[in-house]
Every structure is written in structure tokens, then in C-alpha cells.
C-alpha positions in Angstrom: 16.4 2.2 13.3 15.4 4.3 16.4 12.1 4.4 17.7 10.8 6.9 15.5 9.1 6.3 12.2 11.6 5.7 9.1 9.9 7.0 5.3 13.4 5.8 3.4 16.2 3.6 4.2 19.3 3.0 1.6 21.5 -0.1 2.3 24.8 -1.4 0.3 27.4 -3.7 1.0 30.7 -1.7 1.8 34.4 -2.2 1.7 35.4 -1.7 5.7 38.4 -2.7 5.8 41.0 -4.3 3.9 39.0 -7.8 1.7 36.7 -7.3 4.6 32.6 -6.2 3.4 30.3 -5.0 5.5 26.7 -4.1 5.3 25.5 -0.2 5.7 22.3 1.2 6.6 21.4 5.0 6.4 18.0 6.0 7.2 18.6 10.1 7.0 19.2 10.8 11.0 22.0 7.2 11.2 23.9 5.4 9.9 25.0 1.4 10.9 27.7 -0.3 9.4 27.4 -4.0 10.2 30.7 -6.2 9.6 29.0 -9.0 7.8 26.5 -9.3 5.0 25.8 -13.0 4.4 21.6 -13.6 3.9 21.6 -15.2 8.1 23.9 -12.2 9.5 22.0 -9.5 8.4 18.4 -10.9 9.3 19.8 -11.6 12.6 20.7 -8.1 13.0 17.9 -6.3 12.0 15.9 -8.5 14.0 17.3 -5.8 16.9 14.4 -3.7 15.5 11.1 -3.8 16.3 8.7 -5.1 13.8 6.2 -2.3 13.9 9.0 0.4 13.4 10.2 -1.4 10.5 6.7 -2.2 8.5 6.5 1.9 8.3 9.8 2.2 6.5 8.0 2.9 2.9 11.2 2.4 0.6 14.5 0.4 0.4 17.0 1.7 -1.7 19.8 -0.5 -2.5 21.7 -2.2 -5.1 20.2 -5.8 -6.1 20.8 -8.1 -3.2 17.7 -9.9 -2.0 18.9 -9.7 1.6 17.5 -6.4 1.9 13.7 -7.2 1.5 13.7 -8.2 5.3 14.3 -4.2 6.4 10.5 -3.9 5.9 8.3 -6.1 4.7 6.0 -3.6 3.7 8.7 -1.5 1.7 8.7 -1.0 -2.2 12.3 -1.8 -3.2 14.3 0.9 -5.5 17.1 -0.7 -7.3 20.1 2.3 -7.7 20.0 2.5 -11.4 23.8 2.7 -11.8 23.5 -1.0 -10.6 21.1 -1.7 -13.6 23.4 -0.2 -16.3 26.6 -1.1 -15.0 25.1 -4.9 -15.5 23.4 -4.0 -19.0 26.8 -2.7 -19.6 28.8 -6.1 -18.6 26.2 -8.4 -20.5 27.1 -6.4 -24.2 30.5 -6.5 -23.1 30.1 -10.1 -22.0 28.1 -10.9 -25.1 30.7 -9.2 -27.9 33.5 -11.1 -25.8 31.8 -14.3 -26.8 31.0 -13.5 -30.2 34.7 -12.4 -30.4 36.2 -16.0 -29.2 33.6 -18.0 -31.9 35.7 -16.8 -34.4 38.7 -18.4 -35.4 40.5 -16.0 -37.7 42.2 -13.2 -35.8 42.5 -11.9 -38.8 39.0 -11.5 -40.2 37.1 -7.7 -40.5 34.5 -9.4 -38.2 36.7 -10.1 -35.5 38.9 -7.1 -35.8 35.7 -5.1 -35.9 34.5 -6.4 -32.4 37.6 -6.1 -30.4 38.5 -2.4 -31.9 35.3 -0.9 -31.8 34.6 -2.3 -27.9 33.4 1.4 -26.9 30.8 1.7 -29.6 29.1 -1.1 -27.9 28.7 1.1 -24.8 28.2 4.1 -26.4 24.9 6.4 -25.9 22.9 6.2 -28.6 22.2 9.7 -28.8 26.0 10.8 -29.3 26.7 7.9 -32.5 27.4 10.2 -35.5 25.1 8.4 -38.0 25.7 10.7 -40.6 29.5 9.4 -40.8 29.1 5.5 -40.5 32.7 3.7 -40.0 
């Protein structure tokens, strides 16, 4: 962050290089990518930038790390809302896997029900045909 006034930044960890992550910050005129993202790292490294620049950065949007929330203290945090239903997504999924081991008849309507019909469970509710249940 130059010394100019930032409105938005967007930060995400990255894939740099081969099983190596890396933190990236893009305020709309540059871009950093920073090879490390543990909590001490990146405070260290945006401790480069001055305090008063970074208070005026109004928003933060990034995925849900709580690393971020030391760009600006001042900042309202925006979560990218893939992030939020990719992980609504894995709890169902996570949730009908469960279900699905509890039962010990392989066999069972129940059981074949959950494992075949995984999709359904992740399905937008506006396209289910509830005029032809299954």
C-alpha cells in the first residue's frame, strides 16, 4: 500500500509455487504476493505500511481467515460468498456422510437413498421438480 489512500483491498492465500502458499494483496493500482501466510508473518509484513494509510482502507475482501483484520483496523470485513457456500456445501455433505455411516445395513432404502441421491442435497431449491417427487 503506497502512500496514497486505499477505499478496497482483496487478500487470499495463493498457491505460488509447487505445496508452497503465499499471501496476495490487490488494492486496484498493486498487487503483493507475500511467500508466507502464517498469523506472525503477515502482521510482520504489513507492519511495512504506515498506520494512517492503512486506517483509511474502508473494506477487506477476503475469504475467512482472521489474519486479515490487521490490513486496517478500521475496515468492515466482506467475506467472498463462494467461501460461505462452498462451506454450507461441505457441512450437508459432511452431515449426510455421517448419517450414512450410522447405518449398518448397506442394504436398507435409507441408506441407499443417502449415498444415491448425494446431489439432491446440494441442489438449488428453486430447480427441485416438486411436482414429480422420487
Amino acid at each position: 500500500m503506497p502512500n496514497t489512500r486505499i477505499g478496497a483491498i482483496c487478500v487470499d492465500e495463493v498457491l505460488y509455487a509447487k505445496h508452497h502458499y503465499g499471501f496476495k494483496m490487490i488494492n486496484g493500482t498493486t498487487r503483493d504476493l507475500f511467500p508466507n501466510r502464517t498469523s506472525i508473518d503477515i502482521r510482520r509484513y504489513l507492519s511495512n505500511y504506515d498506520l494512517s494509510n492503512r486506517q483509511h482502507v474502508q473494506y477487506v475482501v477476503t475469504d475467512i481467515n482472521d489474519n486479515y483484520e490487521a490490513i486496517s483496523p478500521n475496515a468492515q470485513i466482506i467475506i467472498d460468498r463462494f467461501l460461505i457456500i462452498q462451506l454450507a456445501m461441505k457441512a450437508v455433505q459432511s452431515t449426510r456422510i455421517t448419517l450414512q455411516l450410522t447405518i449398518n445395513d448397506k442394504r436398507s432404502r435409507v441408506y441407499k437413498l443417502l449415498k444415491s441421491n448425494w446431489e439432491f442435497f446440494i441442489t438449488d431449491r428453486s430447480k427441485i421438480d416438486t411436482t414429480q417427487p422420487r
